[in-house]
C-alpha atoms as an extended CHARMM CRD file, in Angstrom:
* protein
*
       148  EXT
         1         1  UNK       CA            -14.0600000000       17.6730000000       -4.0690000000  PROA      1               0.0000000000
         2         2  UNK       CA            -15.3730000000       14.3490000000       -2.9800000000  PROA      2               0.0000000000
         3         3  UNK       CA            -19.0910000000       14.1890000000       -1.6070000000  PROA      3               0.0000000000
         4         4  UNK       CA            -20.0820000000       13.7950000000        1.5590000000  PROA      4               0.0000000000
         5         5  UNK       CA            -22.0580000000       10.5490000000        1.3400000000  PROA      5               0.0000000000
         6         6  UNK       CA            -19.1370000000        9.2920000000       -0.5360000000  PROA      6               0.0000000000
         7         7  UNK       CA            -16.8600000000        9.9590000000        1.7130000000  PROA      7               0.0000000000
         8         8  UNK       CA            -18.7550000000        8.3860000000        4.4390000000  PROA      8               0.0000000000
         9         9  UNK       CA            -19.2420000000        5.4180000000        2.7530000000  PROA      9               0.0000000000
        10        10  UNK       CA            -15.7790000000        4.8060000000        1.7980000000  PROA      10              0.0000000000
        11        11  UNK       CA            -14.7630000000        5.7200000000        5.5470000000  PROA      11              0.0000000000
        12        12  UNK       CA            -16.6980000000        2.4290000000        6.4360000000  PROA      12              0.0000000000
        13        13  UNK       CA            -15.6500000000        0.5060000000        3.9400000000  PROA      13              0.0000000000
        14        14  UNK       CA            -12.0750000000        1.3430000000        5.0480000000  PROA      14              0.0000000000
        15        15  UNK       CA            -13.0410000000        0.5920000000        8.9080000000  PROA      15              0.0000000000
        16        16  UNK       CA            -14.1710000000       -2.9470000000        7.5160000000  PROA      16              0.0000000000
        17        17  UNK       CA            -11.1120000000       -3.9110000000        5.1910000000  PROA      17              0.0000000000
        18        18  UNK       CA             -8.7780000000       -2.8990000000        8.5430000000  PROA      18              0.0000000000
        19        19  UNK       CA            -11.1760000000       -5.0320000000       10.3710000000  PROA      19              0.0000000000
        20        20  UNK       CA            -10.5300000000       -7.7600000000        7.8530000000  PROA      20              0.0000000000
        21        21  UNK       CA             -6.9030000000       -7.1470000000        7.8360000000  PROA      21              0.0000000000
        22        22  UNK       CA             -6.5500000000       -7.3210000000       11.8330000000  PROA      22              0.0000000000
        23        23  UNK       CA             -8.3010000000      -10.4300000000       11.6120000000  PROA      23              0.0000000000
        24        24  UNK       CA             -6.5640000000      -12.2130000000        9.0900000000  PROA      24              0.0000000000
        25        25  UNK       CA             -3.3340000000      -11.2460000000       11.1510000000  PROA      25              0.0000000000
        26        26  UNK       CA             -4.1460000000      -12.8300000000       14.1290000000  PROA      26              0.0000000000
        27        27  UNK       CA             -5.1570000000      -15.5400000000       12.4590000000  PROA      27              0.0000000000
        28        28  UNK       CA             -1.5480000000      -15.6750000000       11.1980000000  PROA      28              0.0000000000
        29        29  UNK       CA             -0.4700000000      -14.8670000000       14.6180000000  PROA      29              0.0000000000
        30        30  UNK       CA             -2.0170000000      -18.1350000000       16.0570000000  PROA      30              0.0000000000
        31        31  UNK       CA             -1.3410000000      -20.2870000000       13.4580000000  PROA      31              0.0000000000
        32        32  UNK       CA              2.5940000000      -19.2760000000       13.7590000000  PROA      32              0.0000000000
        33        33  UNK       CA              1.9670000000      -19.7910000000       17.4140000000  PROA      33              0.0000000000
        34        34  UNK       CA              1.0130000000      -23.2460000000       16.8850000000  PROA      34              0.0000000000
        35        35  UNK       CA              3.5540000000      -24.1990000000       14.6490000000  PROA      35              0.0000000000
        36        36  UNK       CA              5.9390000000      -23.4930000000       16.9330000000  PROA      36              0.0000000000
        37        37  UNK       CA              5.1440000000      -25.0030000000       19.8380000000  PROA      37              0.0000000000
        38        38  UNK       CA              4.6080000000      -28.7750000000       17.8610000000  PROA      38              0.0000000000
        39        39  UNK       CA              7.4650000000      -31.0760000000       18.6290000000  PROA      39              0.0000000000
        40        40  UNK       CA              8.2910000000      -32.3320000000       15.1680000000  PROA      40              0.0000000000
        41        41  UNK       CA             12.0630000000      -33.4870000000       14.5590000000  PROA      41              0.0000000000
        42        42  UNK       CA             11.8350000000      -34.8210000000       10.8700000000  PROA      42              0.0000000000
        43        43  UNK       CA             13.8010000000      -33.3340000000        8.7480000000  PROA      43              0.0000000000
        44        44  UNK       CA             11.5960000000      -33.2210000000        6.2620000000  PROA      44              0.0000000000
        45        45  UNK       CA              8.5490000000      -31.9980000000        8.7640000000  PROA      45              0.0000000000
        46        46  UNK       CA             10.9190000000      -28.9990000000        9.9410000000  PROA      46              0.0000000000
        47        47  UNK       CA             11.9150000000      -28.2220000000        6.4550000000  PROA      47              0.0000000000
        48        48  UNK       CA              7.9370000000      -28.0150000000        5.9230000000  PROA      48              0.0000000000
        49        49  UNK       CA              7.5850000000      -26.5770000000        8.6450000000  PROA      49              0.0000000000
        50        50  UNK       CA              9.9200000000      -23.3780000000        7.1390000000  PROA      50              0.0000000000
        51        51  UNK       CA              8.2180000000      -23.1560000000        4.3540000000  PROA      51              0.0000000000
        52        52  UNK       CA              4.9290000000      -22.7370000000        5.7570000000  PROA      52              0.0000000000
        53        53  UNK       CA              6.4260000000      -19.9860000000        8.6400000000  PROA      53              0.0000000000
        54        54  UNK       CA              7.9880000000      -18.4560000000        5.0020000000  PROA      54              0.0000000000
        55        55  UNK       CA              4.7610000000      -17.9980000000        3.3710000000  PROA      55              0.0000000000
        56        56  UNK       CA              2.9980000000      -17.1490000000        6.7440000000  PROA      56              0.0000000000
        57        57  UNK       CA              5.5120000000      -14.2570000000        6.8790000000  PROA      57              0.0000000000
        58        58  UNK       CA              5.3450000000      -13.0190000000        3.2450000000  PROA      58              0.0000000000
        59        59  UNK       CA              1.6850000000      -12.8730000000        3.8830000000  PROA      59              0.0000000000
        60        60  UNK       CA              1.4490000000      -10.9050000000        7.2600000000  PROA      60              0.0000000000
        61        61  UNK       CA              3.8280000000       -8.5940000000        5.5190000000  PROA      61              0.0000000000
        62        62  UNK       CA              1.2080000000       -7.9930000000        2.8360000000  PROA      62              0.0000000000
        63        63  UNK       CA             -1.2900000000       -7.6280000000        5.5090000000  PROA      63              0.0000000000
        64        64  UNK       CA              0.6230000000       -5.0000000000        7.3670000000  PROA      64              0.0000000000
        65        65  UNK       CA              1.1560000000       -3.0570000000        3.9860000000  PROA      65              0.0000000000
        66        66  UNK       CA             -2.6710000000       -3.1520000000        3.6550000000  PROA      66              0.0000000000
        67        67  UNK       CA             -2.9770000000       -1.9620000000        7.3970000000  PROA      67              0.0000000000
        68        68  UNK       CA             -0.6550000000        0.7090000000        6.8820000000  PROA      68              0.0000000000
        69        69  UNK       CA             -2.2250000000        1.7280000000        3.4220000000  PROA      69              0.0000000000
        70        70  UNK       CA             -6.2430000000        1.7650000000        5.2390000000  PROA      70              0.0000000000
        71        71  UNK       CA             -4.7940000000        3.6780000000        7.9950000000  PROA      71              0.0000000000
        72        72  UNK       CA             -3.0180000000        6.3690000000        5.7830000000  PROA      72              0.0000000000
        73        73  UNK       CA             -5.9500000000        7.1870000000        3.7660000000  PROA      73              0.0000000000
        74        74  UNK       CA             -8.5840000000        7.1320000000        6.8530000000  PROA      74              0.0000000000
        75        75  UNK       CA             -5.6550000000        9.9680000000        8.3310000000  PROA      75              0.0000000000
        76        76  UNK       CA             -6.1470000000       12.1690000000        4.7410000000  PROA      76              0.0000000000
        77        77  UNK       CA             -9.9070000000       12.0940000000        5.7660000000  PROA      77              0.0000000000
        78        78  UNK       CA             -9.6430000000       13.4260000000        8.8580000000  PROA      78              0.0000000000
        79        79  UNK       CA             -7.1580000000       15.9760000000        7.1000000000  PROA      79              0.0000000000
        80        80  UNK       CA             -9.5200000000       16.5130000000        4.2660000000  PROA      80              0.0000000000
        81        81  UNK       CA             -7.2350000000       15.6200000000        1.6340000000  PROA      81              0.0000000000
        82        82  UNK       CA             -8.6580000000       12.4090000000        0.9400000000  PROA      82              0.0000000000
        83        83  UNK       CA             -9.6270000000       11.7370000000       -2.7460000000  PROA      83              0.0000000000
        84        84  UNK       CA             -6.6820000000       14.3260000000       -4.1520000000  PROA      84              0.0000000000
        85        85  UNK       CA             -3.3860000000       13.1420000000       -5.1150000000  PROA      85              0.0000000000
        86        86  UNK       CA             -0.5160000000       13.0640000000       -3.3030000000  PROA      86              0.0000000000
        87        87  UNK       CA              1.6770000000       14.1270000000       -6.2750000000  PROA      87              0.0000000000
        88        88  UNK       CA              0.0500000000       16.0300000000       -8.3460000000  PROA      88              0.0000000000
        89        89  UNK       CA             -2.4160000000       17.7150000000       -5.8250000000  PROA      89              0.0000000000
        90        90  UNK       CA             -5.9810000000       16.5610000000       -8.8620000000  PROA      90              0.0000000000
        91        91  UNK       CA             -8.4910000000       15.1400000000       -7.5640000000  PROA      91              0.0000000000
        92        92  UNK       CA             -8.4850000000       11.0600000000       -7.8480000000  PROA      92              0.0000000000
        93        93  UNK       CA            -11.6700000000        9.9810000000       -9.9420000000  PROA      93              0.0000000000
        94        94  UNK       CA            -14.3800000000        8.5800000000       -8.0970000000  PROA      94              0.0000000000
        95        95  UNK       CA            -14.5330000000        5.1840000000       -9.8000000000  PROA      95              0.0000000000
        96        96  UNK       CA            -10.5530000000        4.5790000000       -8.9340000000  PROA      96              0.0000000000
        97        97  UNK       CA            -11.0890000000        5.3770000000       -5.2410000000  PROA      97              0.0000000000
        98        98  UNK       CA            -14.4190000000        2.7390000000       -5.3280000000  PROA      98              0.0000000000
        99        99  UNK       CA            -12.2440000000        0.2930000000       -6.7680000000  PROA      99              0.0000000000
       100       100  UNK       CA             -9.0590000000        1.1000000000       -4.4870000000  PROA      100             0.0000000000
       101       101  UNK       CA            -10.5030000000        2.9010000000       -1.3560000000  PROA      101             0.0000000000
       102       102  UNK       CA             -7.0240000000        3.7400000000       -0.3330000000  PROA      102             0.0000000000
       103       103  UNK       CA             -5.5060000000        5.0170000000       -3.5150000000  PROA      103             0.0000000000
       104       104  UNK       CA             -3.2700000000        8.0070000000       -2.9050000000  PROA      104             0.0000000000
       105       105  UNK       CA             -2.7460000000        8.6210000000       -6.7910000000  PROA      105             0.0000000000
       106       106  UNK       CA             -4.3370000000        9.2160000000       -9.7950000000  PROA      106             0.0000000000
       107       107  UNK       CA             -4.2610000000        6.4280000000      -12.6780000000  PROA      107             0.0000000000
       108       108  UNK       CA             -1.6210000000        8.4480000000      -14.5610000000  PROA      108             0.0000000000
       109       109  UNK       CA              0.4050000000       10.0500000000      -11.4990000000  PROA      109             0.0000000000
       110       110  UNK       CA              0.5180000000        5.9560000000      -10.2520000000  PROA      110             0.0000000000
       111       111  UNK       CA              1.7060000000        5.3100000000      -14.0990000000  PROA      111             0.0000000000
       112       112  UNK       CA              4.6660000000        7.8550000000      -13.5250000000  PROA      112             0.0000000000
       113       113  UNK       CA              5.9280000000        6.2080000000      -10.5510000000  PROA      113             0.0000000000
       114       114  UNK       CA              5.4310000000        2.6240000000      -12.0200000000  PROA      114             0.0000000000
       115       115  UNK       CA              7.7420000000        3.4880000000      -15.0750000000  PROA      115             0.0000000000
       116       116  UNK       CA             10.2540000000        5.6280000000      -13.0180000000  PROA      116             0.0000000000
       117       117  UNK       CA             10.6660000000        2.2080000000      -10.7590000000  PROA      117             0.0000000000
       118       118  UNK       CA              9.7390000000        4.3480000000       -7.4190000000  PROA      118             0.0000000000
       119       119  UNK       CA              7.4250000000        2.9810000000       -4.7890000000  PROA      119             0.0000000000
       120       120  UNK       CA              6.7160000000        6.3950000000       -3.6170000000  PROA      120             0.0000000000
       121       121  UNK       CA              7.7990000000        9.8240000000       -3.7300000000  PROA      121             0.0000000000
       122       122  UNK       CA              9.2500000000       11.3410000000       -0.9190000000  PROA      122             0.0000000000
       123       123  UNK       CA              7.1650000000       13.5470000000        1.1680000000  PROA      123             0.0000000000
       124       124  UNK       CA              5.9300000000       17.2730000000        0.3610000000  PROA      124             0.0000000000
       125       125  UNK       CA              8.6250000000       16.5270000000       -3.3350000000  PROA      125             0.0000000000
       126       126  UNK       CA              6.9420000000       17.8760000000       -6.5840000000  PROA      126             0.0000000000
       127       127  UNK       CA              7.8550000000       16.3980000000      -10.2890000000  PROA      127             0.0000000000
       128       128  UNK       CA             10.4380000000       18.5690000000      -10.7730000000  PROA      128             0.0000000000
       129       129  UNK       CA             11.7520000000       18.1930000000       -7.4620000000  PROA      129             0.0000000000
       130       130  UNK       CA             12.4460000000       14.7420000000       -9.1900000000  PROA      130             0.0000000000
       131       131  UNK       CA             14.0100000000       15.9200000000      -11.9440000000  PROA      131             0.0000000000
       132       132  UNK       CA             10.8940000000       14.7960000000      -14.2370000000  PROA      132             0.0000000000
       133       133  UNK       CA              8.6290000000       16.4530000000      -16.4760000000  PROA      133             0.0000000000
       134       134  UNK       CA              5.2600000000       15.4260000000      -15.2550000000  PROA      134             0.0000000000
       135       135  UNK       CA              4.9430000000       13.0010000000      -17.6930000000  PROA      135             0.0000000000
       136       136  UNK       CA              6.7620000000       10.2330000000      -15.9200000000  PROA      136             0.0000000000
       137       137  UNK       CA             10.2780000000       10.3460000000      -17.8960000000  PROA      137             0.0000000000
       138       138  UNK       CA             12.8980000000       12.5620000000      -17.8300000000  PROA      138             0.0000000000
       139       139  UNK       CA             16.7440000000       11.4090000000      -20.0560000000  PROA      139             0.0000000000
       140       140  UNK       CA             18.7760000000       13.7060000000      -17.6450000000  PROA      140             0.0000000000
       141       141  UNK       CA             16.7510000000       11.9680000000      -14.2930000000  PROA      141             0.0000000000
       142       142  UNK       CA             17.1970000000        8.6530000000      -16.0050000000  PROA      142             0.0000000000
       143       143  UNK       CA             21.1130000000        9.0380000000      -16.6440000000  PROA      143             0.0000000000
       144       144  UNK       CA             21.5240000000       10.3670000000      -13.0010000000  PROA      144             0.0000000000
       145       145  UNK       CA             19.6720000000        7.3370000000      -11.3090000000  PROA      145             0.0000000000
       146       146  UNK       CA             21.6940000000        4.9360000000      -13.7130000000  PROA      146             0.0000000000
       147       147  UNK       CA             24.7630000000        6.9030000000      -12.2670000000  PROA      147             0.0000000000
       148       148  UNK       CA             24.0350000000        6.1410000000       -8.5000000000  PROA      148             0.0000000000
């Protein structure tokens, strides 16, 4: 189970990367605000223009992501599942959760999903809900993904 003064101090680390991340999104917000409201007709100024408002875009995305992420794991604190894996239900090793404050899987669970090509795992689903053996790779899961 994860200490107490650990858990405390990753609960303010969290509250200052979403503080962080709310900032650099209004940041983005303004910036986009800006952009929009100059008058430029060039071609080649609009077409820079996109670009930037691209990029802008790809990287409030990211931010939201993060948001999302800081938010989830500051909810499994107040549930008291913080610091235990969301797929295989072991605790999540003190030195990953200092280096990634909002991981929600071990190094090895994280590993499964990585080679299986998920994102995440559907909620309250178990390995062999998946049709895998725990160990990230399963032929008959494999030939029925490559099916659908």
């Amino acid at each position: 189970m994860v200490r107490k003064k650990f858990l405390e101090e990753q609960r303010r680390r969290l509250v200052e990367m979403r503080h962080e991340a709310l900032g650099t999104l209004e940041v983005g917000r303004r910036e986009a605000a800006d952009m929009a409201t100059e008058d430029g007709r060039d071609p080649a100024d609009l077409a820079e223009r996109d670009v930037e408002a691209s990029a802008r875009l790809q990287v409030a995305g990211h931010g939201f992501d993060l948001l999302r992420e800081i938010d989830d794991a500051l909810a499994r604190m107040g549930r008291g599942t913080y610091g235990v894996c969301e797929l295989t239900g072991k605790e999540i090793p003190q030195g990953r959760l200092e280096a990634l404050p909002f991981a929600r899987y071990t190094v090895e669970a994280q590993a499964g999903l990585e080679r299986r090509g998920r994102a995440a795992l559907r909620p309250g689903a178990t390995w062999g809900e998946e049709g895998d053996d725990g160990e990230g790779s399963s032929a008959e899961g494999e030939e029925a993904e490559a099916d659908s």
